[in-house]
N, C-alpha and C positions, 0 to 999 in steps of 0.2 A: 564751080567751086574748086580751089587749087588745093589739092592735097598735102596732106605734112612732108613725104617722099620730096615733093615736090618744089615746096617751100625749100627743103635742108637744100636741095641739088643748087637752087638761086642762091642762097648765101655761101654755098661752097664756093661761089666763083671768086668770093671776095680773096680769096686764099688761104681765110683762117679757116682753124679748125673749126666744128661745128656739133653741138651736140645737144638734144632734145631734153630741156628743164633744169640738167645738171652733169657736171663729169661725177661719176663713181668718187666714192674717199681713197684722197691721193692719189686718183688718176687723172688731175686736169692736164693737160698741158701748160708749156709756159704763155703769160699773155704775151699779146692779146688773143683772144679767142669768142665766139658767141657762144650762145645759148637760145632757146628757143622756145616759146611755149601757148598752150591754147589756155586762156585767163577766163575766159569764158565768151558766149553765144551770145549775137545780136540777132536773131533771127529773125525774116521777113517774114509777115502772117499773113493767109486770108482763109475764108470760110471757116473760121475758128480750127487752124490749124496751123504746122509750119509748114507753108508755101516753098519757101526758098532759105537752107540754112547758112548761116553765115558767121566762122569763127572770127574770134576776135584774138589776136594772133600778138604776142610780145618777142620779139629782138631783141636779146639783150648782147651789147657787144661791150667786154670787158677789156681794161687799158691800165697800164702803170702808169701812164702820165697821160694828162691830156693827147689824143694824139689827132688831129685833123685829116692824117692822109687816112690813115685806119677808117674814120667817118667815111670819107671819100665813096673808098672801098667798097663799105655796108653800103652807101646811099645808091651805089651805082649797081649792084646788085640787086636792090629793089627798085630799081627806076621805073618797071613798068608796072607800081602798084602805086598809090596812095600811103604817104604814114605822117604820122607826127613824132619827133623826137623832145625828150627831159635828158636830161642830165642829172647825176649826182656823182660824190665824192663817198666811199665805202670806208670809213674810216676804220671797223674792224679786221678790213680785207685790204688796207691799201692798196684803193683801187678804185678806177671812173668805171659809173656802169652808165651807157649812152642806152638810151630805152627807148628804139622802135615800134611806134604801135602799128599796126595795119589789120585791114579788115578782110577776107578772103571766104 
């Protein structure tokens, strides 16, 4: 099982900043930037137990404008995991939130 430590140290290499659920009020930096977070457990069971646990793990990588190399970035940063990407448009935040899922 990969660690949160862990996790943050892989998307640091994207070169954004990076920071666990949320920046503080008024302290994000400018975009783009991630965010990070455990949405909840899929855990592997046996003997009526959890066997093997396994967080279920969100990316969120935020952008003023569509930006592809930015994806690049994140997707090259998790290359040695599994994810699926959404998209949406934040209209209260002007701004793309690209959303990472992976399992760890």
């Amino acid at each position: 099982m990969m660690s949160l430590p862990e996790i943050k140290a892989m998307l640091e290499t994207s070169g954004f900043p990076v920071t666990y659920r949320a920046w503080p009020v008024k302290k994000a930096p400018p975009l783009p930037y991630i965010c990070y977070l455990v949405s909840y457990s899929n855990n592997f069971g046996a003997d009526n137990c959890v066997y093997y646990p396994v967080n279920h793990i969100q990316v969120e990588l935020y952008t003023e404008l569509k930006d592809p190399n930015a994806e690049d970035k994140v997707e090259t940063a998790l290359s040695s995991l599994f994810w699926e990407k959404t998209e949406e448009y934040i209209d209260s935040e002007k701004c793309y939130q690209i959303l990472y899922e992976i399992e760890v």
